[in-house]
N, C-alpha and C positions, 0 to 999 in steps of 0.2 A: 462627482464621478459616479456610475451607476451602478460599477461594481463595488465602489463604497458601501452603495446606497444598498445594496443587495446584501453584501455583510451583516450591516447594523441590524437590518429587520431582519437576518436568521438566528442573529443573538439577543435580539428584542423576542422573536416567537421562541427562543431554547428557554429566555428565563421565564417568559410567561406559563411554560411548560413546565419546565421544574417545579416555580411561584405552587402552583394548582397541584401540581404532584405530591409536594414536600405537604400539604395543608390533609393532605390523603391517607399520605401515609402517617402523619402523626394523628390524623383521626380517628383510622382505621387500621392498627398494626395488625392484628390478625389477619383482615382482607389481604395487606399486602405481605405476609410471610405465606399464605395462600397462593397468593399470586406466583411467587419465589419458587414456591414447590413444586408448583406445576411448569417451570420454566429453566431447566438447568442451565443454559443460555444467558437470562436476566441473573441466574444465581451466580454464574461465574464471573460478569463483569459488574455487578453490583459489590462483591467481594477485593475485584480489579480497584475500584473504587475507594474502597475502606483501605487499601493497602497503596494506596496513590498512585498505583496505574491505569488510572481511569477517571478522566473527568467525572464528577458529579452531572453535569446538562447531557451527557453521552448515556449515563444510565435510566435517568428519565426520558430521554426518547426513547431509552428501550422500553421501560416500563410504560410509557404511552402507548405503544405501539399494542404489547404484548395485553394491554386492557381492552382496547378497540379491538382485536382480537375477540377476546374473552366475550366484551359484548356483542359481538357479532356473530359467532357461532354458539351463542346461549347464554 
């Protein structure tokens, strides 16, 4: 089915996202409390998160997002 097919590879690209993300973030905690500050948005659903109303794969796309961001306007 294709819309199976379609599923799998969006939870296949979330955790490769996370995967990359989580290796980031425990590399670099300061970049990403950086990140945090500048983003009260990523602040409040990364928080969502800690407090279990937020998937973990929901806050890394945020923090994907809000990085491509970052690198694209400087």
């Amino acid at each position: 089915n294709s819309y199976q097919k379609e599923i799998r590879q969006k939870i296949l690209a979330n955790l490769t996202i996370a995967k990359r993300l989580a290796g980031l973030v425990y590399s670099r905690p300061g970049w990403f409390y950086h990140l945090l500050r500048g983003n009260p948005y990523l602040l409040k659903i990364y928080f969502d998160m800690i407090s279990g109303k937020n998937s973990y794969t929901r806050v890394m796309q945020e923090v994907w997002r809000a990085v491509l961001k970052t690198r694209l306007h400087g």
